[in-house]
C-alpha positions as CSV (number, residue, x, y, z in Angstrom):
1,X,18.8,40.2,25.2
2,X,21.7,39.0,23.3
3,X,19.5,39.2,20.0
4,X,18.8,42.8,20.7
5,X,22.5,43.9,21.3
6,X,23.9,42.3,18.1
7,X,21.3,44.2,16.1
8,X,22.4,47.3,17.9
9,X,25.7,46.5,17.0
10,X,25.1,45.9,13.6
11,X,23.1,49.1,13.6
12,X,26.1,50.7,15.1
13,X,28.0,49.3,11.8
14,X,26.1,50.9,9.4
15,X,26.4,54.2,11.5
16,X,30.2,54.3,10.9
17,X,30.0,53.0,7.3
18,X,27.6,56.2,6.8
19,X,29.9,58.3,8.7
20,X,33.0,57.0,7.1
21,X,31.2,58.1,3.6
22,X,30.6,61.7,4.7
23,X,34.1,61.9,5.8
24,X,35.3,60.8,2.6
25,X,33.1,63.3,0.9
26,X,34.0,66.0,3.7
27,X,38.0,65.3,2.5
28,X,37.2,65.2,-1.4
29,X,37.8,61.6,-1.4
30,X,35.2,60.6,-4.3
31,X,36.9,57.7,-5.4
32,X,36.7,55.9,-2.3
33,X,32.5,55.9,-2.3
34,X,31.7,52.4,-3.3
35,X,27.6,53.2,-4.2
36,X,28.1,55.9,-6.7
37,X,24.4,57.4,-6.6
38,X,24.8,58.4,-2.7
39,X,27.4,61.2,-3.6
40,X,25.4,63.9,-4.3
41,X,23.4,63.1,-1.5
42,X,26.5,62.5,1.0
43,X,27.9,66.3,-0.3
44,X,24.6,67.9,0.9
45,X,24.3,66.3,4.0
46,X,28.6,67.0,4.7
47,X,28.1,70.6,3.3
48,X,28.8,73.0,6.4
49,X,30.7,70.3,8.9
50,X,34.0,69.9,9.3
51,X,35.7,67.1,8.5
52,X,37.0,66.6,12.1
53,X,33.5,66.4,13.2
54,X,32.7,63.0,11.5
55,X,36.0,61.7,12.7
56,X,35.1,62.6,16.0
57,X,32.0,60.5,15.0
58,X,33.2,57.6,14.4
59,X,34.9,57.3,17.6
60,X,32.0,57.9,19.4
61,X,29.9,54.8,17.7
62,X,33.1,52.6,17.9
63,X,33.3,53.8,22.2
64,X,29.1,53.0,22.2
65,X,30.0,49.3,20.3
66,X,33.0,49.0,23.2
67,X,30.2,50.3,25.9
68,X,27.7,47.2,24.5
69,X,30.4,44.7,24.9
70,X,30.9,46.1,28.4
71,X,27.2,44.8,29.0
72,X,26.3,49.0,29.8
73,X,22.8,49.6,29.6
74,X,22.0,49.9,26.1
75,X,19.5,52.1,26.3
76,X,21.4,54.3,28.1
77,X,24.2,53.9,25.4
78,X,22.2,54.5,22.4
79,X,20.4,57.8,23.8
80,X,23.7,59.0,25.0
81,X,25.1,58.2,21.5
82,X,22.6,59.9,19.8
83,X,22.4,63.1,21.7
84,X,26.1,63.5,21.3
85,X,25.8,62.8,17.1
86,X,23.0,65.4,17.3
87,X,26.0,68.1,19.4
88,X,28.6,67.1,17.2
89,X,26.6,67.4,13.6
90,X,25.2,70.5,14.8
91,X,28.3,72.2,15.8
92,X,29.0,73.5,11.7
93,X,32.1,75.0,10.5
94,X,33.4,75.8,7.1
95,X,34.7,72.7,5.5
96,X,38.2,71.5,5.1
């Protein structure tokens, strides 16, 4: 349903602010972290990925967000979504 797919998107929303965070963090970009208490939290979960890697991210949730307002499955979207996060996250290399 419609319903469904804007929560997906909004879901989707939060992913890349999350993402956007932990690039920040990844680049040394401190300042930029509105919620203060996260940062320690955001530099263990960055430590060990490259920065490039949560760029490559956030493209991937903005192509999912395009693939929703393509009426694509969603289902098929969000498992495929999350499978590549998982690949890309996994995939750790000495930090920027």
């Amino acid at each position: 349903t419609e319903g469904a797919r804007q929560g997906l998107k909004s879901i989707l929303f939060l992913t890349s602010v999350c993402l956007a965070d932990l690039l920040r963090v990844s680049c040394d970009v401190i300042d930029a972290i509105v919620n203060r208490k996260t940062i320690e939290r955001l530099e263990n979960l960055a430590a060990g990925i490259h920065s490039e890697r949560f760029g490559d991210a956030i493209r991937r949730v903005a192509q999912t967000e395009s693939q929703l307002n393509q009426n694509v499955n969603s289902q098929l979207c969000i498992e495929t979504l999350l499978f590549d996060l998982v690949d890309l996250m996994s995939k750790t290399h000495s930090r920027v």
